[in-house]
N, C-alpha and C positions, 0 to 999 in steps of 0.2 A: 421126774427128770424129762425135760423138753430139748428134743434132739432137733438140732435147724440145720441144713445145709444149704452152705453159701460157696459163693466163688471166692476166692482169695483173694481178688478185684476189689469187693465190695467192704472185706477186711481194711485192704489196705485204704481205701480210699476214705474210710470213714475213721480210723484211729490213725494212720502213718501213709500219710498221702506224700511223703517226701521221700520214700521209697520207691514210687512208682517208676521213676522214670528208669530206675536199675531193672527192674522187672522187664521180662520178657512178655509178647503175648499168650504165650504157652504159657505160663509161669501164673501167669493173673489168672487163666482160666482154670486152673486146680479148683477141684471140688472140694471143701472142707464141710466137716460134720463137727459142727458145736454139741457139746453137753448139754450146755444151758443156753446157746442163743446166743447173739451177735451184740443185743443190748447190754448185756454183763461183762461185756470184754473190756480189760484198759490196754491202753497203748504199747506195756509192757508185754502184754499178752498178746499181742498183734505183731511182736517183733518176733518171738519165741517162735509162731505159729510161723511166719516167714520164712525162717530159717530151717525150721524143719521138712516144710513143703519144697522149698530148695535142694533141700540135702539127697530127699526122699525121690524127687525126680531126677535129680540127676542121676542119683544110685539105679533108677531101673532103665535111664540113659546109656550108662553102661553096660548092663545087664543083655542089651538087646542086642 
């Protein structure tokens, strides 16, 4: 198992570059940790991954 971490930037700009413009600067800059690496992703997985990183910071947005 080959663990990569990437910005959510580099997600999106490479699978759902038509998301970005919704994205925040803060938003693009999340750190994500792939399983398997950024090569293996499809575009399905790029949206899932979105959504979560979204969810995920705004929850600790509130939190603070």
């Amino acid at each position: 198992m080959d663990l990569e971490t990437v910005k959510l930037s580099q997600i999106v700009e490479k699978l759902a570059p038509e998301l970005s413009p919704f994205l925040t600067a803060r938003e693009m800059d999340i750190s994500i940790v792939l399983r398997d690496g950024l090569a293996v992703l499809e575009p399905s997985d790029a949206m899932e991954i979105v959504q979560h990183s979204i969810c995920e910071h705004q929850r600790e947005a509130f939190l603070q």
